[in-house]
C-alpha positions as CSV (number, residue, x, y, z in Angstrom):
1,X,18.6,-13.5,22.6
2,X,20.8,-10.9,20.6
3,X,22.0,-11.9,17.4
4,X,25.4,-10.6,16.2
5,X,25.0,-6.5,15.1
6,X,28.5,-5.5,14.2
7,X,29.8,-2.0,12.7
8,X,27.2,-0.2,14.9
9,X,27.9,3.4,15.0
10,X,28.8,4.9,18.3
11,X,25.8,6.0,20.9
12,X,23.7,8.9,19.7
13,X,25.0,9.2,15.9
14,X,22.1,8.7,13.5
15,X,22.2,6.5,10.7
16,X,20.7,5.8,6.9
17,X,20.0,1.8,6.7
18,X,17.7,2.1,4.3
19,X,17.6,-1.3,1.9
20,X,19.5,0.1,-0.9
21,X,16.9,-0.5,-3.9
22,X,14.2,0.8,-2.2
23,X,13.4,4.4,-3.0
24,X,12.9,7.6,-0.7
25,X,9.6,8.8,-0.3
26,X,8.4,11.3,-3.2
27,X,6.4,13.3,-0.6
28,X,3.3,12.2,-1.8
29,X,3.1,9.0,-0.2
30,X,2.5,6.8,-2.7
31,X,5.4,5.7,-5.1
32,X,8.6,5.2,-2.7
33,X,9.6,4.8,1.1
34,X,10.0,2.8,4.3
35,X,6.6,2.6,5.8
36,X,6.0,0.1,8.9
37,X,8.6,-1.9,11.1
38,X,8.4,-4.1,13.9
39,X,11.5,-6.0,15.9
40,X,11.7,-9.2,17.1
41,X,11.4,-9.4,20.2
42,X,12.7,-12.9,20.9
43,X,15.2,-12.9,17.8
44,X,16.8,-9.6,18.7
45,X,18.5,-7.9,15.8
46,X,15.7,-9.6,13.4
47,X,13.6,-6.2,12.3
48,X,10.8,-5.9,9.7
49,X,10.2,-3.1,7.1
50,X,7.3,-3.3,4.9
51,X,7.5,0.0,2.6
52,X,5.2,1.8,-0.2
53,X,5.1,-0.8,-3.1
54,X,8.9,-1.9,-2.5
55,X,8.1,-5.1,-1.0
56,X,8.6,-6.6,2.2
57,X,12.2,-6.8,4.1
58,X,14.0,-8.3,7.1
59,X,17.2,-8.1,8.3
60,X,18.6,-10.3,11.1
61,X,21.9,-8.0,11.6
62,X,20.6,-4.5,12.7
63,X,20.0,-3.4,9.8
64,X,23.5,-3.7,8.1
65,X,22.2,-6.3,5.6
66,X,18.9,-6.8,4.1
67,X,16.4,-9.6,2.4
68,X,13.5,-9.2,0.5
69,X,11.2,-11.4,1.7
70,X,7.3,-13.2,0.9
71,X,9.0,-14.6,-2.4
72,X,6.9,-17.9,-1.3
73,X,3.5,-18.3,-1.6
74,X,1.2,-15.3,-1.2
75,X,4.1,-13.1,-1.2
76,X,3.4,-11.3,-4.4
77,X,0.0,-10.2,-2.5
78,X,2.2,-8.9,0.5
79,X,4.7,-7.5,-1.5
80,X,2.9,-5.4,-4.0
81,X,1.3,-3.2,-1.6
82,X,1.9,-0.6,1.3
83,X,2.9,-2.2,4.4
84,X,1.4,-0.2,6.9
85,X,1.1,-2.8,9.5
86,X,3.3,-5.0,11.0
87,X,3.3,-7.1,14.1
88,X,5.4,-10.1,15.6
89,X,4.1,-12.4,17.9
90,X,6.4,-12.2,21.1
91,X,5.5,-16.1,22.0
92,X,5.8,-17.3,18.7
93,X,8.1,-14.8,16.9
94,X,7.9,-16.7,13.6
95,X,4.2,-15.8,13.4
96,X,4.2,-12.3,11.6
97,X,1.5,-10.1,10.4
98,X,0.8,-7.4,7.9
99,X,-1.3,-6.0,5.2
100,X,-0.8,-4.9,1.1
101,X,-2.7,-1.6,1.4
102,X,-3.6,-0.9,-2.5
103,X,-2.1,-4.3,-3.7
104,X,-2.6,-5.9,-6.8
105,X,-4.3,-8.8,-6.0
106,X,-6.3,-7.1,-2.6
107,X,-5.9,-5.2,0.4
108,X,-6.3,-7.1,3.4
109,X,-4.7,-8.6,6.2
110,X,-2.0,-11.3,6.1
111,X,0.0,-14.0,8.4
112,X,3.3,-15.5,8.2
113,X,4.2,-18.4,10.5
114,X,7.6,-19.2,8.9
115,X,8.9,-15.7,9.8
116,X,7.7,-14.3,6.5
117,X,8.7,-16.5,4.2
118,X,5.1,-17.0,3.1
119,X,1.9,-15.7,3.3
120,X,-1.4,-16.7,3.5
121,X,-4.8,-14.3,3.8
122,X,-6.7,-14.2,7.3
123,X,-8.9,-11.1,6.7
124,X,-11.2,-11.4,4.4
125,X,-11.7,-14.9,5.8
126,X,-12.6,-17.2,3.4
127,X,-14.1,-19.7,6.1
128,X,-16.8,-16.8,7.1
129,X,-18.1,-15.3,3.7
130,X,-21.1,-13.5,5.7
131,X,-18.1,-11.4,7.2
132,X,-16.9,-10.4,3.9
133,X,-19.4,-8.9,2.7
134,X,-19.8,-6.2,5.6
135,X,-17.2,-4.5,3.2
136,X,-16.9,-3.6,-0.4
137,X,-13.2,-4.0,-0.2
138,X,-12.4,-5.7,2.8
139,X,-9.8,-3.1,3.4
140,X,-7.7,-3.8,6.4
141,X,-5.7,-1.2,8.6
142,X,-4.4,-1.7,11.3
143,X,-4.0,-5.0,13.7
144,X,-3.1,-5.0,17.3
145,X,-2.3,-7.7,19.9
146,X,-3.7,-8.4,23.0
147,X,-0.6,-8.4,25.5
148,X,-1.5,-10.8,27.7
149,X,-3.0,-13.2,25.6
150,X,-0.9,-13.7,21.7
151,X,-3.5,-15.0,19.9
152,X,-6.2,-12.7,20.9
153,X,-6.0,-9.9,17.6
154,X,-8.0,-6.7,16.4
155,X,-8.1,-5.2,13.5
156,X,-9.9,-2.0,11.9
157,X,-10.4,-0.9,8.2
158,X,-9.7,1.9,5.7
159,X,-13.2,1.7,4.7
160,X,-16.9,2.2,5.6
161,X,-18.9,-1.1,7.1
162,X,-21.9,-1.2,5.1
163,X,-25.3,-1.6,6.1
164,X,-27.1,-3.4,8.3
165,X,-23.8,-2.3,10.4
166,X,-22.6,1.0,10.9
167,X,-20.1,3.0,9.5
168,X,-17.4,1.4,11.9
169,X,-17.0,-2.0,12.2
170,X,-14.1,-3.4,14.5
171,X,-13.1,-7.2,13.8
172,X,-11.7,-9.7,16.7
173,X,-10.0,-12.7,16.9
174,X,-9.6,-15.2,19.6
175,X,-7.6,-17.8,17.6
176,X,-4.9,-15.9,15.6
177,X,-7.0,-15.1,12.8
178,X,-8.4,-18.2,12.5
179,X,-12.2,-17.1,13.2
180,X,-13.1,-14.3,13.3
181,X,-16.2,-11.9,15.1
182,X,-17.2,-8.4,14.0
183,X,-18.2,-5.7,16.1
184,X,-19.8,-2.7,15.7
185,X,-18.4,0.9,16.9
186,X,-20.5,3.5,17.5
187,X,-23.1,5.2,15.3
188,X,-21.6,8.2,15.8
189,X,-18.0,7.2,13.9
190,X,-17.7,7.9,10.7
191,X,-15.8,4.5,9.4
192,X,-13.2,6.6,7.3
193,X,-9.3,6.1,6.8
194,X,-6.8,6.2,9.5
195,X,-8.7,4.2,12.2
196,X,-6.4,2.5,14.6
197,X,-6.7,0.8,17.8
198,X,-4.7,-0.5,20.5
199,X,-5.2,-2.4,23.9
200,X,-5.3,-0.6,27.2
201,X,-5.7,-2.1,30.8
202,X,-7.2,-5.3,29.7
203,X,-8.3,-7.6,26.9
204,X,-11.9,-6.2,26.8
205,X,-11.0,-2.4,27.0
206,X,-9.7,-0.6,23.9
207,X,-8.4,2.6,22.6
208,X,-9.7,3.7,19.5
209,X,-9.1,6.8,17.0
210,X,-9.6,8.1,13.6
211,X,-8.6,11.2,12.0
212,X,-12.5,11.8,11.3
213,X,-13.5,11.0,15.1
214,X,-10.6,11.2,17.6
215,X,-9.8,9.1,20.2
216,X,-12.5,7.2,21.8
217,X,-11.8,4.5,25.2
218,X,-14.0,1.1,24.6
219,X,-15.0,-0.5,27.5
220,X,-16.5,-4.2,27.1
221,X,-15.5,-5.3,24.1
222,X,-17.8,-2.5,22.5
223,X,-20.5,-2.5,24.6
224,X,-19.8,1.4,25.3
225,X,-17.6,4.1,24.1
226,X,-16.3,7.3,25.4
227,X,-14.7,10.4,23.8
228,X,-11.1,11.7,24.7
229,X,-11.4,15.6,24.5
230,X,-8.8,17.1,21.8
231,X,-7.4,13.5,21.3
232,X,-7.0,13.1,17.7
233,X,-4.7,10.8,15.8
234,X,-1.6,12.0,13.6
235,X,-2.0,10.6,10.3
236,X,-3.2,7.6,9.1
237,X,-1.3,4.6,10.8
238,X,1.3,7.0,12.3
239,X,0.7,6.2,16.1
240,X,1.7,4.1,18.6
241,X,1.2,3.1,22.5
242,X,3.2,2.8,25.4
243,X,1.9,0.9,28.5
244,X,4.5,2.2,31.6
245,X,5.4,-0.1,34.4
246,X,3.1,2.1,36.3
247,X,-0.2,1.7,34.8
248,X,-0.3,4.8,32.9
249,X,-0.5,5.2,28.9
250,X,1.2,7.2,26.3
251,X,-0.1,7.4,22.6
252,X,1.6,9.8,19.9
253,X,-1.3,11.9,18.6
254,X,-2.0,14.7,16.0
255,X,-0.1,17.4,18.0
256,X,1.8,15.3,20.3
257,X,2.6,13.2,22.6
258,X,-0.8,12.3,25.1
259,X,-0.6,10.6,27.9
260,X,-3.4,9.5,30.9
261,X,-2.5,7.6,34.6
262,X,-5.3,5.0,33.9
263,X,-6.0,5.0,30.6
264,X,-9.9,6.8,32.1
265,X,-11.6,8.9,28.8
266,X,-11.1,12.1,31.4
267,X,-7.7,11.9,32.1
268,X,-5.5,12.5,29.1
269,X,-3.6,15.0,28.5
270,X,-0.8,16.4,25.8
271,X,2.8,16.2,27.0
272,X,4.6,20.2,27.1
273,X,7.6,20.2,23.7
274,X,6.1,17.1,21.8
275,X,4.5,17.4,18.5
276,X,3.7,18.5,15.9
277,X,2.5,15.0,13.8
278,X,3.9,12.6,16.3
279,X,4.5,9.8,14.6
280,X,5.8,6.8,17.2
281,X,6.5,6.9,21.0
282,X,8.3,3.8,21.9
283,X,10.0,3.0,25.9
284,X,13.5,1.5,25.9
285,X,14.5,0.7,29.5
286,X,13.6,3.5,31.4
287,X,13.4,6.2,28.7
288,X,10.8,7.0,26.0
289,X,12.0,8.2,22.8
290,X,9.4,9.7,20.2
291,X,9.9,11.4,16.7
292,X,7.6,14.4,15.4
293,X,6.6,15.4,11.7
294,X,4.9,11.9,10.7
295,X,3.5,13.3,7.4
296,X,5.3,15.6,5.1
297,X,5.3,19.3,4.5
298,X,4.5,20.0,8.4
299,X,8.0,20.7,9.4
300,X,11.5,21.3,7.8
301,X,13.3,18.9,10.2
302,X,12.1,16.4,12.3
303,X,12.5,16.3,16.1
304,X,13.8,13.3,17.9
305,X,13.5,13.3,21.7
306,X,13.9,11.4,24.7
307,X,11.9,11.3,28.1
308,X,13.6,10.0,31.2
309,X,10.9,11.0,33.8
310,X,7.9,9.6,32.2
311,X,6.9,11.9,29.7
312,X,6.9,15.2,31.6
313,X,10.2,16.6,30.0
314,X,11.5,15.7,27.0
315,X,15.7,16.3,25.4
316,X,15.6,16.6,21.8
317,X,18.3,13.7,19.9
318,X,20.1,16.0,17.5
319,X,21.4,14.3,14.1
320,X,19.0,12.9,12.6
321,X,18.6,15.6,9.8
322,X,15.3,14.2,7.9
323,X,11.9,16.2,7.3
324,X,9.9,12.8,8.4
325,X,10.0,11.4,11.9
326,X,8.5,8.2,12.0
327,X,7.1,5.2,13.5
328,X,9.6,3.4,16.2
329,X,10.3,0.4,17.1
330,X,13.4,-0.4,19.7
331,X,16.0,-3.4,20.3
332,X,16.5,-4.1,23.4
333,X,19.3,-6.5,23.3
334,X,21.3,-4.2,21.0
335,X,19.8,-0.6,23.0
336,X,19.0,0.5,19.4
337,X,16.0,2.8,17.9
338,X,14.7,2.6,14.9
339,X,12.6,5.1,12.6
340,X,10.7,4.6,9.6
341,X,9.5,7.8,8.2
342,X,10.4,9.0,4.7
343,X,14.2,6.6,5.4
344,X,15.0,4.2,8.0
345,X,17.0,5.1,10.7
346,X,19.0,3.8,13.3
347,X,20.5,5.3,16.3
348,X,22.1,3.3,19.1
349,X,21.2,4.8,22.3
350,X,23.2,2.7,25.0
């Protein structure tokens, strides 16, 4: 249900709705910016924006007003780090997660079921210590939803697993981070930053990617891997999914925008005009949208463009005038996009 969004600017016109007291980017990534966002899908007009050691914000009008949220308990663990991750739960949309990358009391991975009022820790789990200590830091990354069942949740790590695993260690949770399972990837990954993973055809079969190893499919729940040739992720926690209404996949990669019909390891391939550093790929209606220049000093203006025929042709979006793209996220009830990349953007597009 939409909430009330007045003062929008009209279709196509690009604009700053940064929270005012948090600081632009310094271009080295660590002392200012937006960083991850995720909308509501239930509560349209509700978005999320963690940043880079700014704290964690909602707003519940578009955008035109902000509040600076997890001031309850375990927000000073939320809000002290970089908020690289962000999902809502689209049964329950009060339940909320993200991390506090390089915060001051931890780095791992945390759950909101008041709508992120407070906070308490799921990963490391305090219930399962023997799980813990597969890590030296317990670092979490990124965390990603099984879409057809809520409480079904991966997550991977911005750190090496450490012996008797290997160097990639996948966790999974069937209860919303109540429990938890670990899994091991493939000898041959190396376990280093920027692993993500997302859901493809199923609950069993991933897709899964490093900057060190590339995009991988995982069939089974990890009981075999295959490598996507020249699939490599963009940087870090800059990439996202799209699932099409028929069956095929898009993912924003290193040098742009890849897509496959069935999500097979053999059957990717980079979309013609995307990239370079695509940062998010998002589908609103019937037309993708996806931004270029994820990490700074690539580019000297971002690109912004827009697919109506499924990825093979893409328009650029002129206007936005930043050196970052960023990661999307879109309202459906309002027809607005939104980009996180060095400032937060919004652009009605209907």
């Amino acid at each position: 249900m939409p909430l009330p969004c007045d003062g929008l600017a009209p279709i196509g016109t690009f604009e700053d709705i940064t929270p005012p007291s948090v600081a632009m980017n310094d271009g080295v990534g660590d002392k200012g910016g937006t960083f991850a966002i995720a909308a509501d899908p239930v509560h349209e007009g509700v978005l999320y924006l963690g940043t880079i050691h700014q704290g964690l914000w909602k707003t519940s009008d578009c955008g035109s007003t902000w509040n600076l949220i997890a001031n309850g308990m375990g927000g000073d663990n939320v809000g002290t780090g970089m908020n690289w991750t962000l999902a809502v739960d689209p049964v329950e949309p009060d339940t909320v997660y993200t991390n506090s990358g390089y915060g001051t009391n931890g780095s791992g991975l945390y759950k909101s079921l008041d709508a992120g009022a407070t906070w308490s820790l799921i990963w490391p789990p305090a219930g399962q210590p023997d799980l813990a200590q597969a890590f030296t830091y317990n670092f979490a990354n990124v965390v990603a939803m099984d879409p057809n069942d809520h409480k079904h949740i991966l997550l991977t790590f911005h750190e090496q697993c450490l012996p008797p695993h290997p160097a990639t260690c996948i966790a999974e949770s069937k209860d919303a981070g109540s429990t938890w399972s670990l899994i091991d990837g493939n000898p041959m990954w190396s376990g280093n930053e920027g692993q993500v993973i997302f859901f493809l055809e199923n609950s069993t079969t991933w897709l899964w990617g490093s900057q060190s190893n590339g995009f991988w499919r995982v069939e089974g729940s990890g009981a075999s891997t295959a490598a996507i040739p020249g699939m490599t992720t963009s940087h870090l926690q800059g990439s996202e999914l799209v699932r099409m209404p028929d069956g095929s996949f898009l993912v924003s990669g290193a040098d742009g925008v890849w897509k496959s019909p069935d999500g097979q390891a053999s059957t990717w391939s980079v979309q013609p005009n995307t990239g370079p550093i695509e940062g998010g790929v998002v589908l609103g209606g019937n037309t993708l949208y996806t931004s270029n220049c994820y990490f700074p000093g690539f580019c000297t203006m971002a690109k912004f463009q827009k697919s109506t025929d499924g990825g093979q042709s893409w328009t650029e979006m002129p206007g936005a005038n930043v050196p970052m793209g960023g990661t999307l996220a879109y309202d459906a009830g309002h027809g607005l996009l939104y980009s996180s990349g060095d400032k937060l953007l919004r652009v009605r597009v209907r």
